[in-house]
Structures are given as C-alpha cells and as structure tokens.
C-alpha positions in Angstrom: 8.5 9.8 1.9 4.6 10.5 2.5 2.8 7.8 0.6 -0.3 7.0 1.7 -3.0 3.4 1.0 -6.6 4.2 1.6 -8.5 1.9 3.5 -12.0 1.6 1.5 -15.3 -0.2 1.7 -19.2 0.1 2.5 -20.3 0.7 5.6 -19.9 -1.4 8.4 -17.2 -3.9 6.9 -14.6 -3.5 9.2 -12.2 -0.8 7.8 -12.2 1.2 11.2 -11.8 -2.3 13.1 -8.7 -2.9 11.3 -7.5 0.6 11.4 -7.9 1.1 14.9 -5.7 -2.1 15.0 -3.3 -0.5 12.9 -2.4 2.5 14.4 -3.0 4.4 17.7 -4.5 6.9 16.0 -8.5 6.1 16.8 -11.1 6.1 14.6 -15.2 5.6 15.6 -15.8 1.8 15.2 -19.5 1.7 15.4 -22.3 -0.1 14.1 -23.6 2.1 11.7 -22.8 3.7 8.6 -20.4 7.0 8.6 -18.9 6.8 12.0 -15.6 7.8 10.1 -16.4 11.2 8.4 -13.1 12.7 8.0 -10.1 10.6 6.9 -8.2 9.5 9.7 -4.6 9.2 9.3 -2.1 6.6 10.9 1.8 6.4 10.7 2.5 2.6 10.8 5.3 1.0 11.8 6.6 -1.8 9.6 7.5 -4.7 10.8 11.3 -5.4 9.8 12.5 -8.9 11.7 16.3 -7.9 10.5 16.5 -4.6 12.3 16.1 -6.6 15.5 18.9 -9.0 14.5 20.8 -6.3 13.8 20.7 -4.5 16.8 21.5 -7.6 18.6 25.2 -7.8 16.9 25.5 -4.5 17.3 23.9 -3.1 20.1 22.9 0.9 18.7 21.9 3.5 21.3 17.9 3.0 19.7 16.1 1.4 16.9 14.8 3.4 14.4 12.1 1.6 12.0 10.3 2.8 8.9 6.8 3.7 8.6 3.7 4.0 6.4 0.9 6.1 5.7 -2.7 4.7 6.2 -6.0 6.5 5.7 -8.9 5.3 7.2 -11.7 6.6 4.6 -15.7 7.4 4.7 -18.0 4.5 3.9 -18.8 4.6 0.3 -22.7 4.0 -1.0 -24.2 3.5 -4.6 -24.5 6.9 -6.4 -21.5 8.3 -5.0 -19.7 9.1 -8.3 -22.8 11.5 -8.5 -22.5 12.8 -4.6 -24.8 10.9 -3.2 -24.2 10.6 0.4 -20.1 11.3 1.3 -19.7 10.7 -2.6 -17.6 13.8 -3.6 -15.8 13.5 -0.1 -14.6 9.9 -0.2 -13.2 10.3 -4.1 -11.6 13.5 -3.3 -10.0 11.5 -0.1 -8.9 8.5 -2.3 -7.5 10.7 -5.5 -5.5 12.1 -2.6 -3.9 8.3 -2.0 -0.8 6.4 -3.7 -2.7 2.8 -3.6 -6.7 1.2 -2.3 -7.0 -1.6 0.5 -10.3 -2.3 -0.1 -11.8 -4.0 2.5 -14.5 -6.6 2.1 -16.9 -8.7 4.3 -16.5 -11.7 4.5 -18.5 -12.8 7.4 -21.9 -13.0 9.0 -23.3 -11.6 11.9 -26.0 -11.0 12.4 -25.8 -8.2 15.4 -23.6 -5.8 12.4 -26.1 -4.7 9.8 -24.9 -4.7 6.0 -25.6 -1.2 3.8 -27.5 -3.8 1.5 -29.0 -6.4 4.2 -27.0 -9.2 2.7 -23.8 -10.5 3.0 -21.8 -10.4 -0.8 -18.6 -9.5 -1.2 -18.4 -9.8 -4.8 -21.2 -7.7 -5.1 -20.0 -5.3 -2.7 -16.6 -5.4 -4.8 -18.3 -4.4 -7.7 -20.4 -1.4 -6.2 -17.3 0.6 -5.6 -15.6 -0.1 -8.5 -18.7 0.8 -10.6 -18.5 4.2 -8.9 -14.8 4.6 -9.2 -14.9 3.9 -13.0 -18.0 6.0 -13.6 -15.9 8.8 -11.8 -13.3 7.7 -14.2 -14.8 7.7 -17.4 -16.3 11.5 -16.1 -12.4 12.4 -16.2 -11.5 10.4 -19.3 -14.1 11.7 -21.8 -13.7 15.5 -20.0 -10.0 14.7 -21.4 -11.0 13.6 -24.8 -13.0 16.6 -25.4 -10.3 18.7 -24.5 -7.2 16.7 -27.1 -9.7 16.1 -29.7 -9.2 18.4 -32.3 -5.7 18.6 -32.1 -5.9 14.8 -32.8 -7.6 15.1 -35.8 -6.3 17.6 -37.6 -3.2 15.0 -37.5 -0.5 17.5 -37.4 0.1 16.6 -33.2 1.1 13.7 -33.1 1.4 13.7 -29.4 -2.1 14.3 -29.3 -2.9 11.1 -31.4 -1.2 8.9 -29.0 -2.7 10.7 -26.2 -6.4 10.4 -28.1 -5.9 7.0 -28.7 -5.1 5.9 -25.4 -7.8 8.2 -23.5 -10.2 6.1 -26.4 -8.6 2.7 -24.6 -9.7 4.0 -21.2 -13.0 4.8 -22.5 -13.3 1.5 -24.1 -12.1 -0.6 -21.2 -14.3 1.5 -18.5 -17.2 1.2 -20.4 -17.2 -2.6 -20.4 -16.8 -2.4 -16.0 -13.5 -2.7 -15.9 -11.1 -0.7 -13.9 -8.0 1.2 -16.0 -5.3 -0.9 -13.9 -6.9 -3.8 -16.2 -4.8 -2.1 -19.3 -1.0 -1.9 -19.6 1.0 0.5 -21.5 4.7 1.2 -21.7 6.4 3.9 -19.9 6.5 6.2 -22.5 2.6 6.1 -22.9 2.2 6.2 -18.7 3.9 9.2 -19.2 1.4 11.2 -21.7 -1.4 10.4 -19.4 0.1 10.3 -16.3 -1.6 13.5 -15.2 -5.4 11.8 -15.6 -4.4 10.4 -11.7 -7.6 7.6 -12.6 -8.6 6.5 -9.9 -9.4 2.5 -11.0 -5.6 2.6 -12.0 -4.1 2.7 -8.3 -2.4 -0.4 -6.7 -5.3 -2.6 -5.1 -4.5 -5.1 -2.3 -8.2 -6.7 -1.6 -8.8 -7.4 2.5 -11.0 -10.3 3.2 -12.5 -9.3 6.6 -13.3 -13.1 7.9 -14.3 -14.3 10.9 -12.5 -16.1 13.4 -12.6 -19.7 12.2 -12.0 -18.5 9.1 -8.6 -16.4 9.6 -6.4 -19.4 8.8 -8.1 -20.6 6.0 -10.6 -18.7 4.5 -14.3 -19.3 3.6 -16.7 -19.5 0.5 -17.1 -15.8 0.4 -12.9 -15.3 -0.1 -13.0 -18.0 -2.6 -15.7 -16.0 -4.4 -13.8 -12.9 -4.7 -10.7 -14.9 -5.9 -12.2 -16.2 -8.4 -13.7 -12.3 -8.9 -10.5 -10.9 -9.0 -8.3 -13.2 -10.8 -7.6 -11.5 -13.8 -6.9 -8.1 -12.3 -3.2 -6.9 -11.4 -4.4 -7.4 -7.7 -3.3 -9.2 -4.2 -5.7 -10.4 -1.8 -5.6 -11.0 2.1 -7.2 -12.6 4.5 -7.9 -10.9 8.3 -10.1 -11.3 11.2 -10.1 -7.7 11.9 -12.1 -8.9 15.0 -9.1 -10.7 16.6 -6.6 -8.0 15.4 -8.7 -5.9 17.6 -7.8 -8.0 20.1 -4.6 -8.9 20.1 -4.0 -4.8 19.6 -5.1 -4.6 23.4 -2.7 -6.7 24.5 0.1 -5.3 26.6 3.0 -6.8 25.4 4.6 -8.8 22.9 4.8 -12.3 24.2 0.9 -11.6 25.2 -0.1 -11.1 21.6 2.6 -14.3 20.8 0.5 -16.4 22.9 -2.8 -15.0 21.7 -1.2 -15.9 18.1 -0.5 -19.3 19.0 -3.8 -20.2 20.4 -5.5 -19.3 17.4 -3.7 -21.4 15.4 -1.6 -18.0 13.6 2.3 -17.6 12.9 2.0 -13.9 12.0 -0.8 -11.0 13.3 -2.9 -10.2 10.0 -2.1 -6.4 11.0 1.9 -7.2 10.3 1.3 -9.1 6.9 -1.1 -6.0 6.1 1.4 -3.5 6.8 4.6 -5.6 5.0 1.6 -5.9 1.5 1.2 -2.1 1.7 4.6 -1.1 1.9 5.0 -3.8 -1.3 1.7 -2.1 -3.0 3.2 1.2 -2.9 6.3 -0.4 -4.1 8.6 0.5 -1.8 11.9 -0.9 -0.3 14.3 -0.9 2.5 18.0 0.0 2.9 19.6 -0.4 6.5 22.2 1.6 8.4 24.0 0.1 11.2 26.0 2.0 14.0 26.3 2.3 17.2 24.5 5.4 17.5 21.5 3.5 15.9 20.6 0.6 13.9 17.4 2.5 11.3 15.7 1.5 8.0 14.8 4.1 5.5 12.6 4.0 2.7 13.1 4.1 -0.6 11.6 3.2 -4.4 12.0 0.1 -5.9 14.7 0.7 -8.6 16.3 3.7 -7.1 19.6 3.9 -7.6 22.1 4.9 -4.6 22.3 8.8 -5.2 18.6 8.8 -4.9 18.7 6.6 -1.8 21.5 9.0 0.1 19.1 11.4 -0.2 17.0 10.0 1.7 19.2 10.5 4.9 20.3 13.8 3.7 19.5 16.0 0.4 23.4 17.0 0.7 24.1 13.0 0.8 22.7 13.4 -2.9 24.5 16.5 -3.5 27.7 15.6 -2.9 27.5 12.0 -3.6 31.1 10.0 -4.0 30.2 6.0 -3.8 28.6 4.1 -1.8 29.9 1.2 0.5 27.3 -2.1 0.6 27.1 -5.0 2.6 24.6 -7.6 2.0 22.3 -8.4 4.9 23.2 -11.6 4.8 26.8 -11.2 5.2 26.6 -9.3 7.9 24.6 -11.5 9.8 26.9 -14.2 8.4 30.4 -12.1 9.8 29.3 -11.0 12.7 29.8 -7.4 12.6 31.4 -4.6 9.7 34.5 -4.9 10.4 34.3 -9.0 10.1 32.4 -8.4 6.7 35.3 -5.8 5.4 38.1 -8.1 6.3 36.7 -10.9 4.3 36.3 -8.9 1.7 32.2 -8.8 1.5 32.1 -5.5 1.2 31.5 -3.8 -2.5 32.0 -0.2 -3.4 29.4 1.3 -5.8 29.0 3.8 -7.6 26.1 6.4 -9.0 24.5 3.6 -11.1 24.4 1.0 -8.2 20.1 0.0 -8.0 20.1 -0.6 -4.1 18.5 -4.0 -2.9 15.9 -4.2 -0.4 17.8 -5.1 2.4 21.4 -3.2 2.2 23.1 -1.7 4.5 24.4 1.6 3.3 27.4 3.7 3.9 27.2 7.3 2.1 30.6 8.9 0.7 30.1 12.2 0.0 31.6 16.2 -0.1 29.2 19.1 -0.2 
C-alpha cells in the first residue's frame, strides 16, 4: 500500500535533518536553501513493540514489519503558487502525497540562516499555507467556471450541490483558511473528491526544537498551538538535531542510553513515524507462524475481505471466514493453540471491520 506524507517547510528548518534520520535513504543537509531539489523518497519502518513480543512466544524463522512512505520535499518560498523559485515543482511533489508534515522552526541559531532572517514559526506556518490555498482557490474557481452553467439553469442538480460546495471552498479560502477547516458528509466528499485540494490533506505540524527544549517545548511551540488550535491538525515536538544523532548510533541499547541521558522515553523519529502511519489513517493486522511473525497494512474500517487481500488478491477472491485472536489474548495464552482451547478464538465473516492489532488467519478457495 504506497501512501506517501510529504515532509514540507522553508528553507533550512530541518526537514532533510529529520529525514536523513528517518530513513537510510540520504538527502543534502546543508545550510542553504534548495540542497533537496528532487523529492527524496524513504521506506520507513514502523515501529510495532508487539511484533517483538510476539516473536518471542513464538519464535518465527524472521520478522517482517510494515513500512511507510516519506518524501523529503524542496524548500518552499513566497510566490511559489505563481512559480517563483521551485514553486510549480514542490506543489506538483505534494499533490502527488496522501498527507503534509510540515515542519517548523522552532529554534535559534544563529550559525543556520532563516529564508526570512528571523525566527517565527507562526509566520512561517502561514507562508505556506497562503501559497497552498492561493494554489487552491486557482483550482476551485477553474472548477466553478467549468459546473457553472449547468448549475444555473437548475435542471442538474448534481451540479448545484457541486456549485455550492466549490462556492464553500471559495468562501473559506478566501478568508486564509485551508479547505481541511470545512467538513462535509461522505456523499458531498464524493462529488468533489476529484479537486485533490491541496489545503485539504491530513497535517501533522513538526516543531523542530532544540535540545533543551525536546522534552518540553518552548515559546515558539506554544505559539503555534495556539496557531493551530482550531484546525483538524496534530502537532509534535523533535529535536531533529539529536535524532541525527542518535541515527548514528550503532546499536539499539546505544541509542537506549543516548535516550536516557537526555531525559527521553521514546526517539522523536519513532513517535513521528507511529503519527504518520495514524495521519494517513492506517492500521495493523498481525500474522503469527513459525515461518514468520509480519504486520500488514491496512485502512482503518476495512473489513476482512479487504484485509486478506492484502496478503494475497486470491485471499480476497476466494474469501471463506476469517479466524481472529485478539493481541491481547495471545499474549495472555501463551501461544494459538492455548488461545483456541480456551476458546478466545472468534470466527468472522465478510462483514468483520478488523482491529488494529489482530492477528489474522485467511480461509479461502480460489
């Protein structure tokens, strides 16, 4: 399932820091603006604490964990909505993405030059999301243009509903807000789900801080709280400067230690990966063998046909039931065979919605 998050920003604010922590995939981290020109692509690894326990009970030939698509994207500057500098580039690169991590500085130094020669993060928000929505409105009135007569001569009315909600866009860009600001039913998402708006993707906000400032944040996070508090959006905190760090350590009681020292449970890389993989609203279903213990992806809300397909298109095909035991049982029991004997195991059928967390067993004839 190739779904991808953007990573976003001005120059210089840390994006290729953190992605180079991210992935092994290397991007130019260099003080000055544009080092990344071409999106770079990395396939995470998320972090799953339960396919570790698992393996442990029942000790599978490998280990098989699910992964995520990041996109490590080209500076953005004012004016790009009209192609100033990368302008066309970087919102051709982020229509191409399922969700924004839009990364913000929220530190000083004074050896990293800003884009703007200040440090405001708020500010900074609201530069890219001017662009974005001015790219926005470009596609929303192009749209109107194109619907408005049939709306009018009031014999479509598909096209009404379709010319009244491109006029809510409008309205809403027009006072510098983004599109994910407004909410509207399924039906209406799917009349205009084709306009692909750019201010209407998932947002998880990054708060690039320094190192003191990684546990608890500063001033400049609170300010972009506060910025963002009544928009459908998440925000983290990261020193992308230790996460570069702790990425160069060898091994995994190394970066342990390193966590420990600074006063961090968790690496901000792992919490980052874990929000994405929740901003593009995905889950996880386990299987568990002795072949291999693996997690696989799948949509919040699918139901289990959908999710045997994931293993297999035939798994879909051909689908009979499903057998499902509850992580927690299992860990609970001890193994499958405990589970099944005390009866913990439920048999499901086509309209079973899978949990995050469930491990699967397909029955199926193609």
């Amino acid at each position: 399932m190739a779904l991808q998050c953007g990573i976003v920003g001005l120059p210089n604010v840390g994006k290729s820091t953190l992605f180079n922590s991210l992935s092994n995939a290397k991007a130019q981290a260099a003080n000055f603006p544009f080092c990344t020109i071409e999106p770079n692509v990395g396939v995470i690894t998320v972090p799953d604490e339960r396919l570790t326990k698992l393996a442990e009970l029942v000790n599978p030939q490998k280990i098989v964990p699910t992964t995520v698509e990041i996109v490590d994207i080209a500076g953005l500057v004012k004016g790009a909505s009209k192609g100033e500098g990368l302008g066309n580039k970087f919102l051709a690169n982020i229509r191409e993405t399922d969700a924004i991590l839009h990364v913000l500085r929220c530190f000083e130094n004074e050896n990293i030059t800003h884009v703007d020669g200040t440090i405001n993060p708020v500010r900074d928000k609201e530069i890219i999301d001017t662009e974005l929505q001015l790219k926005d409105l470009e596609t929303v009135e192009s749209r109107i243009d194109k619907v408005r007569k049939q709306a009018q001569t009031g014999g479509d009315k598909q096209a009404k509903t379709v010319y009244d909600l491109l006029v809510k866009y409008r309205e809403r860009l027009m006072q510098g807000k983004s599109a994910r600001t407004l909410t509207f039913d399924k039906e209406e998402k799917k009349l205009i789900g084709d306009l692909h708006l750019l201010t209407d993707k998932p947002v998880l906000y990054i708060c690039n801080v320094d190192e003191a400032s990684a546990k608890n944040g500063n001033a400049y996070v609170e300010a972009v709280r506060e910025a963002v508090k009544n928009e459908n959006a998440d925000i983290l905190v990261i020193a992308a400067a230790i996460e570069a760090d702790i990425a160069e350590l060898e091994t995994y009681e190394e970066r342990q230690l390193f966590l420990a020292e600074t006063g961090l449970s968790e690496s901000g890389v792992s919490r980052l990966i874990k929000s994405a993989y929740k901003l593009l609203n995905l889950q996880t279903f386990l299987t568990a063998g002795p072949q291999e213990v693996r997690a696989w992806t799948f949509r919040q809300g699918w139901k289990a046909p959908q999710c045997a397909g994931v293993i297999h298109t035939d798994f879909e095909k051909g689908f009979i039931r499903a057998e499902v035991i509850k992580y927690g049982d299992y860990v609970d029991y001890g193994s499958e065979a405990a589970v099944k004997e005390a009866g913990k195991m439920n048999v499901e059928g086509k309209e079973y919605v899978v949990q995050d967390g469930d491990i699967m067993h397909f029955r199926f004839n193609v």
